[in-house]
C-alpha positions in Angstrom: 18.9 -1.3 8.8 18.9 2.3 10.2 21.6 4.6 10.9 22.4 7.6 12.9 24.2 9.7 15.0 27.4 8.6 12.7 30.3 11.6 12.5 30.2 12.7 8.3 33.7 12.0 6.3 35.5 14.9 5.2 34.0 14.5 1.5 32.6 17.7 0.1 30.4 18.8 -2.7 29.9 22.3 -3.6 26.1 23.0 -3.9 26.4 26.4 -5.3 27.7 24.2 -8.3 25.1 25.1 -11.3 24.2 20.8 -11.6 22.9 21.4 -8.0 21.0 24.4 -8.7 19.0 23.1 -10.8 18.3 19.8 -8.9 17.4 21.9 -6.5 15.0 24.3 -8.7 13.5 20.9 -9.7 12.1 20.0 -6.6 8.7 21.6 -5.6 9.1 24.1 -3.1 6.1 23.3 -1.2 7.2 19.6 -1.0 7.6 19.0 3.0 8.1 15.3 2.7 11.3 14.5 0.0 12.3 10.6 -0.3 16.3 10.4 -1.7 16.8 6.6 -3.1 20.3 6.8 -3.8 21.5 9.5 -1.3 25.0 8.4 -0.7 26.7 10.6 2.1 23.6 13.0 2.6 25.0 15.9 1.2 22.3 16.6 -1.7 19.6 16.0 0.7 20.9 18.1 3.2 20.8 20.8 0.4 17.6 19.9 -0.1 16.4 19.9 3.7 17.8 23.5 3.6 15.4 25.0 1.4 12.4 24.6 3.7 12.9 24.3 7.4 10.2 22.1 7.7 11.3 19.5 5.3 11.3 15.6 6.4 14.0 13.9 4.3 14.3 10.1 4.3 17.4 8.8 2.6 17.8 5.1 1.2 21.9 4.2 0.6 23.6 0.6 0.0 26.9 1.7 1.2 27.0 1.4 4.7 29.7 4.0 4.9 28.3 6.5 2.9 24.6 5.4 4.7 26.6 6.1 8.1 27.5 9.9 6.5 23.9 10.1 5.3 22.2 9.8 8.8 24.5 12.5 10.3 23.3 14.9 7.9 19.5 13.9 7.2 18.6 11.8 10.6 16.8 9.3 8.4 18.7 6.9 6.3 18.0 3.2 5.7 20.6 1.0 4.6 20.0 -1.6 2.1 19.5 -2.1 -1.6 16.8 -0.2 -2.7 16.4 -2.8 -5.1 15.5 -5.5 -2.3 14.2 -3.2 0.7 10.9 -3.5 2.4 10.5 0.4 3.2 7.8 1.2 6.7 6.4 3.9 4.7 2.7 4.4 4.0 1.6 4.7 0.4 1.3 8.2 -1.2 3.6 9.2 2.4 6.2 11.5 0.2 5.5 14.6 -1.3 9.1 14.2 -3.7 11.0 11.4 -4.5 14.6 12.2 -6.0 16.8 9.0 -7.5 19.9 9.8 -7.8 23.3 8.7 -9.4 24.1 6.6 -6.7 20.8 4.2 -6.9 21.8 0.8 -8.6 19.2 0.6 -10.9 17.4 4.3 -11.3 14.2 2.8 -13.4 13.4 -0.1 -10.9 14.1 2.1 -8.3 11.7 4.7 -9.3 9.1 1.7 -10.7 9.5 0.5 -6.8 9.0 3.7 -5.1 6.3 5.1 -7.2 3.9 3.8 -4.7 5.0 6.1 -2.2 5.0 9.2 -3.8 1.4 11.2 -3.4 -1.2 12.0 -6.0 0.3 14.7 -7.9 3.5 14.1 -6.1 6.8 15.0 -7.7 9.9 12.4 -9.3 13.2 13.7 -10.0 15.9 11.1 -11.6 19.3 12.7 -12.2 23.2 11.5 -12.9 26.0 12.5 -14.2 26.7 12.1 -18.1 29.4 9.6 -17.5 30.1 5.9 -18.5 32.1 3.5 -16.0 35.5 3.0 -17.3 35.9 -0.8 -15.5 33.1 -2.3 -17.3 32.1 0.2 -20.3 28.4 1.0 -18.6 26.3 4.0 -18.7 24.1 6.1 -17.4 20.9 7.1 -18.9 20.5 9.2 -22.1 17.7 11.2 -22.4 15.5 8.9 -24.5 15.8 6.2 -21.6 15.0 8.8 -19.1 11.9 9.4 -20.3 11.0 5.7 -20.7 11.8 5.3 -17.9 9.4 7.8 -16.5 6.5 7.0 -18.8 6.9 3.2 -17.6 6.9 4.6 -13.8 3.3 6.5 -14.6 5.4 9.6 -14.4 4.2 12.4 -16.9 7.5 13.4 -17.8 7.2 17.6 -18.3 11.5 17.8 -18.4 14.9 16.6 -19.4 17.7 18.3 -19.9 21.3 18.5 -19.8 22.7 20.5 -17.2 26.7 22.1 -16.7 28.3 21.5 -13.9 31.1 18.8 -12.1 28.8 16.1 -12.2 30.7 13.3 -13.4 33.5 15.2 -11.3 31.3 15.0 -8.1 31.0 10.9 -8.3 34.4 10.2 -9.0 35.0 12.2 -6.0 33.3 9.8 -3.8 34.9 6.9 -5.5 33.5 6.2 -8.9 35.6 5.1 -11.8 34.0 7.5 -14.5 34.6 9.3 -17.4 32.4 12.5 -19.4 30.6 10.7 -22.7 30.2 12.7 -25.8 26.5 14.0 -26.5 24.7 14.2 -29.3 25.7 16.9 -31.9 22.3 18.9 -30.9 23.0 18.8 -27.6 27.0 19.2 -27.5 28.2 23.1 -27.2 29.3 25.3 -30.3 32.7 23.7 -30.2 31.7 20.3 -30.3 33.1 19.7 -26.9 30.9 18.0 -24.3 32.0 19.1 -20.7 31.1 17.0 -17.5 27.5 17.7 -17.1 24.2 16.4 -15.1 21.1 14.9 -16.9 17.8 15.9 -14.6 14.8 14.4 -15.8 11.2 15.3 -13.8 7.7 14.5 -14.0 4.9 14.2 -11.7 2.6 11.5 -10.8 -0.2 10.2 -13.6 -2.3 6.9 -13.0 -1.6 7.4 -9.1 -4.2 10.1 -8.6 -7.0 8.1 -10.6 -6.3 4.8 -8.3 -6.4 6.7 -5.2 -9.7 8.3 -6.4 -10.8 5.3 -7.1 -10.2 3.6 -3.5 -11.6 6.5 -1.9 -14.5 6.3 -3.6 -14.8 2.2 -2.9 -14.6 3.5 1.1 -17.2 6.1 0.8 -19.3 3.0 -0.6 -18.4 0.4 1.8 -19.4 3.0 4.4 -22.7 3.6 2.7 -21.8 7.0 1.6 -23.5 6.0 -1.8 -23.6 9.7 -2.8 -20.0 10.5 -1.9 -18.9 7.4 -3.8 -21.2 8.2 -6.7 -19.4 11.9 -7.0 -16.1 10.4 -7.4 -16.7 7.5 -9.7 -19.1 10.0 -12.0 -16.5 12.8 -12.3 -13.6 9.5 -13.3 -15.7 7.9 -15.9 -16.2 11.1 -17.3 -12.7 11.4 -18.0 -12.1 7.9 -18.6 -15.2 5.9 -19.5 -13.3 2.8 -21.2 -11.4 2.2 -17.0 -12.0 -0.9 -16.3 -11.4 -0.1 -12.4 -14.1 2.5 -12.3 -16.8 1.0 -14.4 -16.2 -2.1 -12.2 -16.7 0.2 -9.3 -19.6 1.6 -10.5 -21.3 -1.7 -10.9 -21.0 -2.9 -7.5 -22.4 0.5 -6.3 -25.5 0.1 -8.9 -26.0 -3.6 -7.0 -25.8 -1.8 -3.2 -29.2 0.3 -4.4 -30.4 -3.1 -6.0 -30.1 -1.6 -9.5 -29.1 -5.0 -10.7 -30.0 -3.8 -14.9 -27.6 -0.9 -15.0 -24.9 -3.0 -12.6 -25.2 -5.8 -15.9 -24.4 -3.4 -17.9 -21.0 -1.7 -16.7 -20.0 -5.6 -15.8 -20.7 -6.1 -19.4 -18.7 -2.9 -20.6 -15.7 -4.2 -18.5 -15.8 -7.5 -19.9 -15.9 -5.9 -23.5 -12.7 -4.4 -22.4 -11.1 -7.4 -20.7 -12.8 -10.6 -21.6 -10.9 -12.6 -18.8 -11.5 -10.1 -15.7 -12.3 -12.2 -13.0 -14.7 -9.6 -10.7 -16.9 -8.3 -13.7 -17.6 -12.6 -14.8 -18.1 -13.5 -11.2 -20.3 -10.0 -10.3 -22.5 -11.0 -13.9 -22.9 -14.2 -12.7 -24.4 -13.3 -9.2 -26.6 -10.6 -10.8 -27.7 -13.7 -12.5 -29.1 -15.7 -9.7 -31.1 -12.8 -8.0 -31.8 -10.3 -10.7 -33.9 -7.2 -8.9 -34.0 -3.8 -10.2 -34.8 0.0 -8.0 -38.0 0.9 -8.6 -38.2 3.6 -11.4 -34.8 2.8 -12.8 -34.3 3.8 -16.3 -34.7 1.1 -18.8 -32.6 0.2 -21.5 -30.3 3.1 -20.6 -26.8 2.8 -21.6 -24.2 2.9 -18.8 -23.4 6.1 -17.2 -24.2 7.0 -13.0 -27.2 9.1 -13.8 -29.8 6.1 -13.3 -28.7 5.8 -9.5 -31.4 7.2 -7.0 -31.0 8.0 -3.2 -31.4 5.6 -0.7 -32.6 5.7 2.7 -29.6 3.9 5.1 -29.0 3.1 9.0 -27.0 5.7 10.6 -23.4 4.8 9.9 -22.6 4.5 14.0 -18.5 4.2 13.0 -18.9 7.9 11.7 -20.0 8.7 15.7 -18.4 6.5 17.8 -16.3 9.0 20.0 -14.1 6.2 21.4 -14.1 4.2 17.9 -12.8 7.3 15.8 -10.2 8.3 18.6 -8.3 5.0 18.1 -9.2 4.9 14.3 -7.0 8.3 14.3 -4.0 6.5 15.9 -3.9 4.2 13.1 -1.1 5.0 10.3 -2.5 3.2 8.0 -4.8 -0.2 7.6 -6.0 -1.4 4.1 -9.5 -2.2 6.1 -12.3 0.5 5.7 -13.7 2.4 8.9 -17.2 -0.3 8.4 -15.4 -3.0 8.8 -13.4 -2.0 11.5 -16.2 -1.0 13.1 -17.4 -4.6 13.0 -13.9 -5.7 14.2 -13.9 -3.4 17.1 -17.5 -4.2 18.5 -17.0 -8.1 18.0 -13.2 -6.9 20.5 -15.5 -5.3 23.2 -17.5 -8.3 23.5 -14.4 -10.3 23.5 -12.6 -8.4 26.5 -15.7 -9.2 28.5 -15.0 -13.4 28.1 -11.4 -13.1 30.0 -9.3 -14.8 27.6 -6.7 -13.9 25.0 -7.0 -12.5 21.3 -5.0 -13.2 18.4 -4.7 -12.2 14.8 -3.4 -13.9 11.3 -2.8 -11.4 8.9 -1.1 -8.3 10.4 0.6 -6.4 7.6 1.2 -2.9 8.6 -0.7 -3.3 12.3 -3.2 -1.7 11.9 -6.3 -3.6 13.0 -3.7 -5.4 15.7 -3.7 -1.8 17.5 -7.6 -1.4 17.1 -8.2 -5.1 18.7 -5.1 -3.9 22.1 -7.0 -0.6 22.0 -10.4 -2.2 22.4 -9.2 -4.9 25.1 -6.7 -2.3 27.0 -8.7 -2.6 29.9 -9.4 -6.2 30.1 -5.6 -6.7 30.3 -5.6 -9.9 28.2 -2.9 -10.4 25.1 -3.2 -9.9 21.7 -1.2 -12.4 19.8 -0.2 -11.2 16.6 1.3 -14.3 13.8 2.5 -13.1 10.7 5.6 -13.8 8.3 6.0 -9.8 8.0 7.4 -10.4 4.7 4.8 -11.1 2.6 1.9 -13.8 1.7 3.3 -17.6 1.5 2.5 -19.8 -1.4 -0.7 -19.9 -2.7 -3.2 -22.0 -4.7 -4.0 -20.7 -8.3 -7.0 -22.9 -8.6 -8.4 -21.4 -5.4 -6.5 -18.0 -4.5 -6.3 -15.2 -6.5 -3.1 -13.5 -4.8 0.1 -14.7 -5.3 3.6 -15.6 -3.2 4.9 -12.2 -1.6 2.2 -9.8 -2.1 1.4 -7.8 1.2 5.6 -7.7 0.9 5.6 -4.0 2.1 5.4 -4.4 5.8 8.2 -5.7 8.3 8.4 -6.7 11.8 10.2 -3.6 13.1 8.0 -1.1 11.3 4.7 -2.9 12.9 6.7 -3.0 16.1 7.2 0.9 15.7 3.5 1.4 14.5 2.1 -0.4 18.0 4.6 1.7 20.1 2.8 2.4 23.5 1.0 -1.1 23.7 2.6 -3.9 26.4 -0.3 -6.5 25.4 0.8 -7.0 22.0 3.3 -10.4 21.4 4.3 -11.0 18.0 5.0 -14.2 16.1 6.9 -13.6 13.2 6.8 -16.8 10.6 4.6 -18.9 8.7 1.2 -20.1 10.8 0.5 -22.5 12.2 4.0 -23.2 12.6 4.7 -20.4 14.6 1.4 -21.5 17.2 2.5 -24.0 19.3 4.1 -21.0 22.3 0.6 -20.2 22.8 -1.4 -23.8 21.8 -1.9 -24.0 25.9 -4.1 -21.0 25.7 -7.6 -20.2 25.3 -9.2 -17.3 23.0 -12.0 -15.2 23.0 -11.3 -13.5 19.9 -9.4 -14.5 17.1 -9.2 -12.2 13.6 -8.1 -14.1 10.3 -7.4 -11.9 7.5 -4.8 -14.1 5.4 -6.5 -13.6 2.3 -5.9 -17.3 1.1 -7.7 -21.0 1.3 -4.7 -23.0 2.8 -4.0 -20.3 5.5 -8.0 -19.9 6.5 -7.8 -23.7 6.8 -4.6 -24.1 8.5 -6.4 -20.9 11.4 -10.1 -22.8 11.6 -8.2 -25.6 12.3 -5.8 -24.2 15.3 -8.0 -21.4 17.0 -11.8 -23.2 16.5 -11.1 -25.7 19.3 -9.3 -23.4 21.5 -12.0 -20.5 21.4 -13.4 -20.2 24.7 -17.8 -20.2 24.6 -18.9 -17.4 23.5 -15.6 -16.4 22.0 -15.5 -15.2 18.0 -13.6 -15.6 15.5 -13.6 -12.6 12.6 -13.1 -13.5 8.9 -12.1 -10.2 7.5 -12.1 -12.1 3.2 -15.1 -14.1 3.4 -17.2 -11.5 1.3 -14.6 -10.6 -1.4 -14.1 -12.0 -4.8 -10.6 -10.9 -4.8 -10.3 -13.7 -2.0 -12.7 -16.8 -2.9 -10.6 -19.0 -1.3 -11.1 -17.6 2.3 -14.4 -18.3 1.8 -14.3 -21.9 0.4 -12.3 -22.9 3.8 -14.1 -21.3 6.2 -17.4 -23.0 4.5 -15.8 -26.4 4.1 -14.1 -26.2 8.0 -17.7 -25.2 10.0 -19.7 -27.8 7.6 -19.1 -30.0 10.4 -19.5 -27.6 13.5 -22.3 -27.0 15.2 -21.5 -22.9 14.8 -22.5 -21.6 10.9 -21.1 -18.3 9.2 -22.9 -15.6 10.3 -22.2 -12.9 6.8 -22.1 -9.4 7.6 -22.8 -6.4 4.6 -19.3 -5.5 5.5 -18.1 -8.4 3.8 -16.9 -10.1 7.2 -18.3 -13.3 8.6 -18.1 -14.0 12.0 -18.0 -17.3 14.1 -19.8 -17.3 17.8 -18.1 -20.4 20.2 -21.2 -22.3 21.2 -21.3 -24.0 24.8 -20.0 -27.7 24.2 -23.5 -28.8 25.4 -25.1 -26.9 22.5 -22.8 -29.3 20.0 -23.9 -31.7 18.0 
């Protein structure tokens, strides 16, 4: 839940105090996005919204009271666990992310959160050297703090006690604390240890390298072979033993048909992880269709080096006027531009047909407001089924994702992310049992991208019957390994259809209705 507009309590903290001077000092000054996880009444990350007056800072508080104080102050303040919340924000969205003395648990919290916090982006993890007199906890030492930064992928660069009220300024908002002797190296000269803060700060590690890393996998699904080649080359140089990149640099040695060198990064990967499921399944297609580029270097051990240019189609997504104008109204979408590109054509076709669309699969919205955006004019609806809370149970024998992942998503942040659209309905739930308000309908275009066999089933089975001729249904998995069993069900369902799969390079398959006369 989100609060605002609430009138602050009288509680005040002073933030010339020295403990705040140096939270301050350990926030980046060119950070413009801060997230507070922890914030309680607002009043550090007001002080931190003061330093730059173009700072965005989003707070995250448990108390509803406190929340309520928060939101007067920072105008952005979400009140839940941060334990259990499902945050709308896009990954890498924050510049900063600060977890204070009021978060629960500050190492989940930050193990949670890390997602969000940009490539090179900035944590700060702070409370007050105190222990809770009702049930004997602490908080932190400084060992913990850097475990539990190094656990987070946070390269921890310092920790240090810090004078000041701290344990002063939580019991002043209610906390039953008392100041916990330090260490004798770290106590002062007269053994005493006054109330002090312990600020811990570090900045993003293995973050950068997987962002790298997908950027470079959507430079190669778009064909941008020497873009992705760039990226992967300058990562294995600094890491040749990542299993990520030399997996990544395998499937772009099989797009130029180098099918030798492509063996032999699978191989590398599999030396490294005997059980990783892409690198076995990748060697075992190389396999059944082994063909080299011409002039390849034999026998060469793996590095990029042996990849060669390749003449490719003009890449029409990187011109589209109309295509790119909606693609840059899209916060965010896990689905590369080719692909979407695929989606949007197959929507343009479908508008002309006159009869609804609907997607499985929304997470964050993205392709939902591609599909509206495409059909705007043909003033049909787009129904949009998904649980919003992440991916139902799955089957281990056929499905390599799991029960809740997609989790980070929720109705009211996809509702906020297709703002401006009336021809959007949404179905939140598990499909098919959140179909029957529209089973009367017909469909021209229907997009499944659940990921998983029973689901793909469970969609062939509702929307095949009720697509109108001509109408088509998208399978955004079919090509992936991460997601074999989309493929298994949509090749088990149309076995006995008179429509086949038609596979696209993009990884998609697509469906086309034929004319009941045609079937047979």
């Amino acid at each position: 839940m989100r609060d605002s507009n609430h009138s602050p309590a009288a509680e005040t903290v002073d933030t010339r105090d020295p403990s705040c001077e140096e939270i301050l000092a350990a926030v980046p000054p060119d950070a413009l996005t801060i997230l507070h996880i922890g914030c309680g009444a607002g009043l550090l990350g007001a002080a931190i919204a003061a330093e730059h007056p173009g700072r965005r800072t989003v707070g995250i508080e448990r108390d509803p009271a406190r929340a309520r104080q928060a939101a007067e102050r920072l105008g952005e303040v979400y009140t839940d666990d941060p334990a259990a919340f499902n945050p709308p924000f896009a990954r890498g969205e924050f510049d900063c992310i600060v977890v204070s003395a009021s978060a629960h648990d500050r190492g989940a919290a930050l193990r949670r959160y890390v997602q969000y916090l940009a490539p090179g982006g900035r944590a700060v993890l702070l409370g007050p050297v105190a222990r809770c007199e009702e049930d004997g906890s602490g908080y932190p030492t400084k060992e913990e703090y850097l475990e539990l930064m190094a656990g987070s992928g946070i390269a921890c660069d310092s920790v240090r006690y810090v004078g000041g009220s701290g344990a002063g300024q939580v019991r002043a908002v209610g906390a039953d604390l008392h100041p916990v002797s330090l260490p004798p190296e770290d106590a002062g000269s007269d053994g005493e240890s006054p109330e002090l803060w312990l600020i811990a700060a570090g900045r993003t590690r293995a973050a950068d390298t997987s962002t790298r890393i997908d950027e470079a996998a959507a430079h190669a699904a778009a064909g941008r072979t020497a873009e992705a080649l760039a990226i992967y080359k300058e990562l294995f140089e600094g890491d040749p033993d990542n299993c990520a990149v030399l997996t990544g640099l395998g499937y772009l040695c099989l797009q130029v048909n180098d099918t030798a060198t492509a063996s032999q990064f699978f191989n590398r990967v599999l030396t490294l992880d005997p059980d990783n499921p892409r690198a076995r399944r990748a060697l075992e297609a190389v396999a059944g269709h082994r063909r080299q580029t011409p002039g390849a270097a034999q026998g060469a051990g793996p590095g990029p080096a042996v990849i060669t240019r390749v003449v490719r189609p003009a890449p029409l997504w990187d011109t589209d006027a109309r295509f790119n104008a909606i693609l840059r109204q899209i916060p965010y979408t896990l689905v590369d531009p080719v692909r979407c590109y695929m989606l949007y054509q197959c929507a343009l076709q479908a508008a002309r047909l006159g009869a609804d669309a609907a997607e499985v699969g929304v997470y964050r919205g993205g392709t939902a407001r591609l599909i509206a955006s495409a059909m705007q004019e043909s003033r049909t609806r787009v129904h949009l089924f998904d649980t919003f809370e992440g991916m139902p149970s799955t089957d281990p024998s056929k499905d390599e994702h799991r029960a809740g992942d997609f989790s980070d998503t929720s109705l009211a942040s996809v509702q906020k992310n297709l703002a401006g659209l009336d021809s959007v309905s949404f179905y939140p739930g598990f499909f098919p049992a959140t179909a029957p308000p529209v089973a009367h309908l017909s469909f021209a275009l229907a997009h499944i991208d659940v990921d998983i066999y029973r689901s793909v089933l469970d969609c062939c089975a509702f929307f095949y019957p009720r697509m109108v001729p001509g109408g088509i249904m998208v399978f955004d998995d079919y090509g992936f390994d991460t997601c074999p069993g989309a493929k298994q069900g949509v090749d088990e369902f149309f076995r006995a259809t008179a429509e086949r799969p038609l596979y696209l390079p993009s990884g998609q398959c697509v469906i086309v209705k034929l004319p009941c006369r045609e079937q047979h």
